[in-house]
C-alpha positions, 0 to 999 in steps of 0.5 A, a space after each residue: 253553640 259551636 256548629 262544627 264541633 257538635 257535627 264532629 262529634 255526632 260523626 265521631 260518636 257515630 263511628 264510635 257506635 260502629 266500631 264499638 259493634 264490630 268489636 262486640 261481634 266481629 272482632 272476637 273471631 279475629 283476635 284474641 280477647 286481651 286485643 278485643 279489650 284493647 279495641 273496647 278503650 278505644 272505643 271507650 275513651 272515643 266516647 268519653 270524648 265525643 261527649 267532652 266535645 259536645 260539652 265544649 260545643 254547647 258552652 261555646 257561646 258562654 264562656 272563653 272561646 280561646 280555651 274551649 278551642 283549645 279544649 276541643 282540639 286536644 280532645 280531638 287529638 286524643 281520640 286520633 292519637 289514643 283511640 286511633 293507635 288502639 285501633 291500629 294495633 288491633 289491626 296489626 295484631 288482627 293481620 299478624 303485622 310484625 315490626 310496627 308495635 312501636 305504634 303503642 307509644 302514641 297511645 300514651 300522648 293521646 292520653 296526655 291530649 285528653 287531659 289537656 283538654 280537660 284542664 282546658 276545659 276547666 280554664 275556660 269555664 273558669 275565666 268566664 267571658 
């Protein structure tokens, strides 16, 4: 097992609980529905992830550690870059920000690093130690 990810993951499935609550009850009050469902993948594809990283944490010792990281880092990256970017845009949106909308194109290469870390997690388990 790898210690480090299995703690990140527990603080981040942490946040993804908060949040998650916040956008059932507070969240509704201060944005329009279509925004709380842009917040709710967030959160969704957070907690997706925190589970893929608990995977990569528990097979550490298993299988290639090369590709493991390499998969928990891309997971990683992907919740920052894809989740982050949906919370972000709520926020703008909630506080009525203008001119930063170009923020959504990150959501997109958040997305490209949740599949990289999946197919990193395939190869790893594929070339067992």
């Amino acid at each position: 097992m790898h210690k480090g990810y299995l703690k990140t993951a527990a603080l981040l499935g942490a946040l993804a609980v908060a949040l998650g609550a916040f956008g059932a009850h507070g969240l509704k009050k201060l944005v329009p529905a279509e925004t709380v469902s842009t917040f709710e993948t967030g959160v969704r594809y957070q907690f997706y992830h925190v589970f893929a990283l608990l995977i990569v944490a528990i097979l550490y010792s298993n299988y290639s550690q090369r590709w493991l990281k390499y998969a928990a880092n891309s997971f990683l990256a992907g919740i920052v870059l894809f989740s982050g970017s949906l919370y972000l845009l709520t926020a703008l949106k909630a506080t009525e920000t203008v001119g930063l909308s170009g923020i959504g194109a990150i959501t997109p290469i958040g997305g490209v690093f949740f599949i990289l870390g999946w197919l990193f997690l395939f190869r790893a388990v594929a070339v067992k130690k």
